[in-house]
C-alpha positions, 0 to 999 in steps of 0.5 A: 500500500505504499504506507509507512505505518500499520493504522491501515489495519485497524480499518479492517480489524475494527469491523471484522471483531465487531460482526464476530462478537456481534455473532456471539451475541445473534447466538445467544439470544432467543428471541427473533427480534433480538436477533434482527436488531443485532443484524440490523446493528451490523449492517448499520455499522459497516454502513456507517464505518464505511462513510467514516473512512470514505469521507472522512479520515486518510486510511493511515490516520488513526480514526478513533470513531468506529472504535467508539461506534464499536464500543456502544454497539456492543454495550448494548447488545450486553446490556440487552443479552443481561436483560434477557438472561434476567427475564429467563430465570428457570430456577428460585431458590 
């Protein structure tokens, strides 16, 4: 690529940790609309990190918006898998 650093692969590490961990969480949940949401959020950003680099920041910037995307979309989604843990209780003691 003719660069002189390696930021370049952060613009593809960042979106492909995300569908993995966002694939851990599409296993995870039981309910289909959960599991719509979580594609949805996926394909928003890779939608939107898409813009980002191609609008916005040289691919051998450092570009710290699709790690703060990144990071509020997986909030979420754990914030809503303990959400549905919590409402799923099989046993009380």
């Amino acid at each position: 690529m003719g660069t002189k650093n390696n930021i370049w692969l952060d613009h593809l590490y960042t979106p492909i940790e995300f569908m993995m961990l966002a694939a851990v969480y599409l296993v995870s949940f039981q309910k289909s609309l959960y599991k719509y949401t979580v594609v949805g959020v996926v394909i928003l950003f890779i939608i939107l990190n898409f813009i980002i680099v191609m609008m916005g920041v040289d691919i051998t910037k450092m570009n710290s918006m699709p790690r703060i995307l990144e990071s509020i979309f997986l909030i979420s989604m754990a914030i809503l898998y303990f959400y549905q843990t919590l409402h799923n209780f099989n046993y009380t003691y």
